[in-house]
N, C-alpha and C positions, 0 to 999 in steps of 0.2 A: 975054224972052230967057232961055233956060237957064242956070243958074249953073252951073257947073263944081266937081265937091271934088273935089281927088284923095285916093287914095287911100296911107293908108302903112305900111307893115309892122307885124304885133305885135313888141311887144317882148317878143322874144325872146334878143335877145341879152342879155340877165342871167341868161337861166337855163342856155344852154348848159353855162357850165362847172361846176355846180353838176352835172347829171349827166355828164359828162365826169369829174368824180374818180369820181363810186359808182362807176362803170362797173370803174376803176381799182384801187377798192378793191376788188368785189367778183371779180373776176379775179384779184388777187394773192391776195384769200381762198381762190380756190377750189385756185389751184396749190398752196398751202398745205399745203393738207389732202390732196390728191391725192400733194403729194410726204411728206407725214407717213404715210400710210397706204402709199405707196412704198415709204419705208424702216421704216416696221415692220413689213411684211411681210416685207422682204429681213434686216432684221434676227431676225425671227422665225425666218426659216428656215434662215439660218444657225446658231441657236442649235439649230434640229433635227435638224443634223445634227452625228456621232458627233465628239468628240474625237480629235484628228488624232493618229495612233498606228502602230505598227510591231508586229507579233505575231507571237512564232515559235508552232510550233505543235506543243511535245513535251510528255514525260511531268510533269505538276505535280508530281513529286519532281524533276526533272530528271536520273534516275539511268539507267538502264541501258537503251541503246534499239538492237531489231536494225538489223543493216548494210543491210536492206532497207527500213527505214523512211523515205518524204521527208521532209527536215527542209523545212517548207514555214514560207510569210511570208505573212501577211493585212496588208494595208497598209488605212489607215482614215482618215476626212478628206479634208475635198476640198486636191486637189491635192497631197496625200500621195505619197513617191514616195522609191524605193531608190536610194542612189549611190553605197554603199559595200557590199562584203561580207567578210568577213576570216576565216579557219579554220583554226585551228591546231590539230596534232595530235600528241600526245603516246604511245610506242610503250607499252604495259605490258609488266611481266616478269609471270612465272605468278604472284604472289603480288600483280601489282595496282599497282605500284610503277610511275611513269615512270622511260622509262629516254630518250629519243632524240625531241626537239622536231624538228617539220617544218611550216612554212607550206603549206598547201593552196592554192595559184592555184582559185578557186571566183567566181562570178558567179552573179546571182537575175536566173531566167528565170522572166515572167511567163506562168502559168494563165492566169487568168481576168480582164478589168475587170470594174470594178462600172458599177450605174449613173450614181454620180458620178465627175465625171474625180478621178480619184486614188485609188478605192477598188478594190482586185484582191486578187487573190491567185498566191501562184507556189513556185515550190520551188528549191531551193542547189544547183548541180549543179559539177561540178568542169570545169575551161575546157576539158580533152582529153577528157571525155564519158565517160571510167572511172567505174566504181561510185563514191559517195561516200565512204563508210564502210568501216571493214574494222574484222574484228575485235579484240578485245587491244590497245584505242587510247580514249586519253580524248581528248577534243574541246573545243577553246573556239571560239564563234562568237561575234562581234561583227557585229553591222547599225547601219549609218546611214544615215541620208534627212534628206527634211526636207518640212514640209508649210505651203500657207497659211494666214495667222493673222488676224484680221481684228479691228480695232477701230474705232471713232467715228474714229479719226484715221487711218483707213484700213486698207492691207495689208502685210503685211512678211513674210518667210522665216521659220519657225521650226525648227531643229534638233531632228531625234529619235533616237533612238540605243533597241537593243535589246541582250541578249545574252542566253547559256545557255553551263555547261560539263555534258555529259554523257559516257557513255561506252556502249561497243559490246561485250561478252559478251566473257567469258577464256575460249578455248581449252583444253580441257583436255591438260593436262600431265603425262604418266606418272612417278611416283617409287616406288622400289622398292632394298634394300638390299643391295649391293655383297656377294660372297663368304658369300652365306645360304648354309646346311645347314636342309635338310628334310627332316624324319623323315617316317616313314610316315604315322600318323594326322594330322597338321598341312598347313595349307595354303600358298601362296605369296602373300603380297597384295602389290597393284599398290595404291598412292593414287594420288591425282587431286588438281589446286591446285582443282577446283569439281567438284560432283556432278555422276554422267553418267548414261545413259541404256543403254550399252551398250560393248560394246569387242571389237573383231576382232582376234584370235592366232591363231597357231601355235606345235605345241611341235615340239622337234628334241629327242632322236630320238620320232620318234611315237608318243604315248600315250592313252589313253585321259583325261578329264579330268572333272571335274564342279566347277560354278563357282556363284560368291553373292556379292551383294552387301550391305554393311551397312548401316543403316535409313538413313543420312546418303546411303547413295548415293558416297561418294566414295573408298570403297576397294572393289575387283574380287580377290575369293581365287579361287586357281586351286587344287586339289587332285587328287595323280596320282590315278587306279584301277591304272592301271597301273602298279605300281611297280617301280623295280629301285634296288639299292643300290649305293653306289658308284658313281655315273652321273653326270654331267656334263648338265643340259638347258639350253635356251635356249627362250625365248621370244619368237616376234617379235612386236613389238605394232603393226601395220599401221593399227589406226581405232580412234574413240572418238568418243563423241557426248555433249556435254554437254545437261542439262535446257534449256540455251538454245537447242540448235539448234548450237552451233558445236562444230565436228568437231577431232580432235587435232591438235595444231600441228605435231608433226613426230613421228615413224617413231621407234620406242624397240626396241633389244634387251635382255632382263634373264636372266641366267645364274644357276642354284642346282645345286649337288649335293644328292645322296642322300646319306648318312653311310656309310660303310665296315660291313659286315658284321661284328659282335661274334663273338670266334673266344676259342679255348683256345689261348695259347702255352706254356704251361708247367704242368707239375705233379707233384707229391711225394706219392706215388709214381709214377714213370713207367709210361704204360700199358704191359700186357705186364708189368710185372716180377713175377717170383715170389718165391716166399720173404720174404715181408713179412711184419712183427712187427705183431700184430691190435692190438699197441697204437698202432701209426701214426696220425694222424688226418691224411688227405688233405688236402692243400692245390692247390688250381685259381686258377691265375693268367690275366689275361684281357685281351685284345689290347686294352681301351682302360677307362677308370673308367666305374665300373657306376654308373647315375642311380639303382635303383631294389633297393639291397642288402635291403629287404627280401622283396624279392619271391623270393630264393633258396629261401624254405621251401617254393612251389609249382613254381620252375623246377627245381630240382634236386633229381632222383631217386635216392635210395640202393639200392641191391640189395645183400645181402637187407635187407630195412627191418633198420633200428639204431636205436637212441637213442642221440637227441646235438642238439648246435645248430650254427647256421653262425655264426664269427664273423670279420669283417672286419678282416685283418690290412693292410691299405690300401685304395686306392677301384678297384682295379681284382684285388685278392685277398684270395681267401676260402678258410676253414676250417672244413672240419666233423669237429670235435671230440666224439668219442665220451664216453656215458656210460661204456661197461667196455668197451671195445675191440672190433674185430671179431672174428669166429670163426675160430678155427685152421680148415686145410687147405679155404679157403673162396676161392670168384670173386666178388669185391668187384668191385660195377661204379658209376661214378656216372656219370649221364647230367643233360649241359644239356638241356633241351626247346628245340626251337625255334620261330622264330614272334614276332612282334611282341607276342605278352601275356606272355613270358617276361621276363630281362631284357633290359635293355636300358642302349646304352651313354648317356654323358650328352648325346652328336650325337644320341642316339635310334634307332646301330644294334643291328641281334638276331642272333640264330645264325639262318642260313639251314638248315641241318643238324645233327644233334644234336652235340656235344660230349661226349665219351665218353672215361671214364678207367677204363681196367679191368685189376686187379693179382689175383694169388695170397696169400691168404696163410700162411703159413709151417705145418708139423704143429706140435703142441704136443708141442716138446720138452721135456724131465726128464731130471737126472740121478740117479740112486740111486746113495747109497756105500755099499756094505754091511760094515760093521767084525768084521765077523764071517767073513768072507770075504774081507775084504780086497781087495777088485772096487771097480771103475766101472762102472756099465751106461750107456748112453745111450739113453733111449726116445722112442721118438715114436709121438704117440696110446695111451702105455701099453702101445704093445707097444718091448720090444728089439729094436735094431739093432748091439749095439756092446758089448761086453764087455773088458774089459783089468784085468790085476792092478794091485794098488795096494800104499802104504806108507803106513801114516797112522801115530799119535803113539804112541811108547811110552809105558811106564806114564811117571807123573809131568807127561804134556804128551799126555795123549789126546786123539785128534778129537772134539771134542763134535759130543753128538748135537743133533736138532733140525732144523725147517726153515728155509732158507734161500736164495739166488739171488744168482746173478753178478752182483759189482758191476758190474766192467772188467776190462779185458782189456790184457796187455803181452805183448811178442813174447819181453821179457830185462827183467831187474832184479838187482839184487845183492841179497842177504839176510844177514843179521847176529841173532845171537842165541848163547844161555849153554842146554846143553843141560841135563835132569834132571840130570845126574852132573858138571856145574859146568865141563865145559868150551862156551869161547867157539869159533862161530864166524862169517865172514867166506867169502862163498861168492860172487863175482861174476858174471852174467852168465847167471843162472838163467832157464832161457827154456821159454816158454808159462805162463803165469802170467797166472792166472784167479782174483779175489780171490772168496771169498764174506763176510767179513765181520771186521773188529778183521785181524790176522797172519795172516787161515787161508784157506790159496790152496790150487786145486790147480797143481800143474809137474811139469814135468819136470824128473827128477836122474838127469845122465849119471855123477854119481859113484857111485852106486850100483849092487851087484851083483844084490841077492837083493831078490827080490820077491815078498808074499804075508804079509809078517809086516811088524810094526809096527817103523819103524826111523828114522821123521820127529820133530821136534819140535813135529806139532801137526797137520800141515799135511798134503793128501793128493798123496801123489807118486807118479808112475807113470814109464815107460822114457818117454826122448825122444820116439822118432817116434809112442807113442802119445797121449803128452801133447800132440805136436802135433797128432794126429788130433782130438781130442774138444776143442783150441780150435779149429780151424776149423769144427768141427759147432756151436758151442756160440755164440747171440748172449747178449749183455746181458739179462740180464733171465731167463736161463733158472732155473727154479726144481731148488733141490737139497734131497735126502730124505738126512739119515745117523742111521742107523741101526745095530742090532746084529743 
């Protein structure tokens, strides 16, 4: 009979739970390392990308940038991002200075993204879509955002913040000096608050012009060709362009005169007069002070040449004082030249036409007394015109001889003296009365009959009306011959 064994399981059951852990272990080992190599990867890469940042995008001085420049924003880091924009603008005056704060209403409109979220770029525009910029304005721009930040303990917002203050080119500004005078050879200059490039004018009334600038660029000289004196011009100044590009701020007029034309008002002797003593020395008086008194020795002409000098009896009169006087019976002329190289006044006007002083002057008068004769002759050029009897000094008080010349001259005087033979007298009212020298005159003596012989105390005396005749012939200074 068959025996029966049955049969009964390995023992297995002691070893299931023994791989039931490795299993266990080796699974959580493996998530392990899958999630370490997870996050150092994602850590990795976050660390390669750029630091989260805000960038504007102007001149590294931060100084001067045209009104057409975008002021643009590069945003950087992930999840980087704009949410503020602020612009403030400040008006300049021409020297640069603010004058007049205004908040600009302005928003950042994005270019470009990148290709992580939050990296782009874009530019500041103003919220009505007008230009951004204008000129003759300083600028402060402030930017904020903010971008993600990531650490082992996760993620959190971080604040970033930007700014710039720049500024936008000065206009240039015409300045130019109030009630100028401009002489001929000089120019009219226009300055400028910043160097230009050019400038549109017109002059009133119309003239010819020729213009330069100085090595700086910021002054513009206008000079006539055309000149006229005494004239009144205007200058419209319509444009200007500065080395920047930015054109004049506003429309300028600037007004100069020409100086008044240098004229002869006065002068000693008067032109036209005759009978002048050649020892005169001319004096020319002049419509305004002369800048340039030495320049008389080539402006002003004598006729006939004479020796002598000019000298300056004020700043606008002159005198040319002879060595030995001019020449009897002679046409003395003195001429100003005219013309901008002549003189000129201290405004820097000239004689447009000559200035001309032109006299006579006198015959060379003499008188001879001949004591032997008992005459006057009166000559001119050495010849006689005029003859009359005379009375000169009896014995004890003769007319001495010798040369001599009219001091001065009275129309009446009284005389008083003690004759040779001891009588005094006292004689009032003795008229035409011509001193030549000490007591000894000639006059007239209406007391007197006889004439031809010596019958004065010294002195030469003739009848009235011709004692009047030979003082009005006779100036100062005539030279007298007595003789025997």
């Amino acid at each position: 009979m068959a025996q029966r064994y049955s049969l009964e399981p390995a023992p297995a059951v002691s070893v299931a739970p023994l791989l039931s852990r490795s299993l266990l272990i080796g699974l959580a080992s493996g998530f392990a390392v899958l999630l370490a190599v997870y996050l150092g990867a994602g850590i990795a890469f976050l660390r390669a990308l750029p630091a989260p940042s805000i960038e504007l995008r102007l001149p590294a001085d931060a100084g001067t940038v045209a009104i057409d420049m975008p002021i643009a924003l590069e945003t950087l880091g992930l999840g980087t991002r704009v949410e503020d924009v602020r612009l403030t603008e400040y008006a300049l005056d021409s020297e640069g200075r603010p004058t007049e704060q205004l908040d600009v209403p302005v928003r950042y409109q994005s270019t470009q993204e990148g290709q992580i979220p939050g990296e782009g770029s874009g530019v500041v525009v103003r919220t009505d879509g007008s230009p951004l910029l204008r000129y003759d304005t300083r600028y402060e721009l402030v930017v904020r955002g903010v971008a993600n930040q990531w650490s082992w303990t996760g993620q959190r917002m971080a604040p970033l913040a930007s700014a710039a203050v720049f500024s936008t080119p000065l206009s240039p500004v015409a300045d130019f000096p109030e009630h100028a005078v401009v002489p001929f050879d000089e120019a009219f200059a226009v300055g400028f608050n910043v160097p230009i490039t050019s400038m549109d004018f017109t002059v009133r009334p119309e003239a010819k012009t020729r213009t330069w600038q100085n090595p700086e660029r910021d002054i513009y000289y206008i000079q006539l060709v055309d000149f006229e004196q005494a004239t009144e011009y205007s200058i419209d100044i319509t444009g200007a362009q500065g080395v920047s590009g930015a054109p004049l701020r506003a429309p300028a007029v600037a007004t100069f005169t020409t100086p008044p034309a240098l004229k002869l008002v006065d002068m000693t002797p008067h032109s036209g007069e005759r009978d002048v003593a050649p020892g005169t020395d001319p004096i020319l008086t002049f419509s305004a002070p002369v800048g340039n008194p030495d320049a008389a020795v080539e402006a002003i002409r004598v006729e006939p040449p004479t020796d002598g000098h000019f000298q300056w009896l004020a700043a606008n009169k002159v005198q040319f004082v002879t060595e030995k006087g001019f020449p009897y019976s002679s046409d003395i002329q003195l001429t100003v030249e005219p013309g901008p190289d002549g003189l000129r006044s201290t405004d820097g006007g000239y004689f447009e036409e000559p200035g001309v002083v032109a006299f006579h002057t006198r015959v060379r008068k003499s008188i001879d007394v001949n004591l032997s004769r008992q005459s006057v002759t009166l000559l001119e050029d050495g010849v006689a015109v005029y003859t009359t009897a005379a009375s000169t000094g009896v014995r004890g008080a003769e007319t001495p001889t010798g040369s001599y010349s009219v001091q001065y001259k009275m129309t009446k005087t009284r005389m008083r003296g003690v004759n040779p033979d001891g009588h005094q007298y006292d004689i009032p009212d003795v008229p035409w009365v011509m001193a030549m020298f000490g007591d000894y005159t000639f006059h007239g003596a209406p007391w007197r009959q006889a004439w031809g012989v010596p019958l004065s105390n010294g002195c030469v005396s003739m009848p009235t009306a011709n004692a009047k005749y030979v003082y009005d012939w006779t100036p100062v200074g005539t030279p007298v011959s007595i003789h025997y």
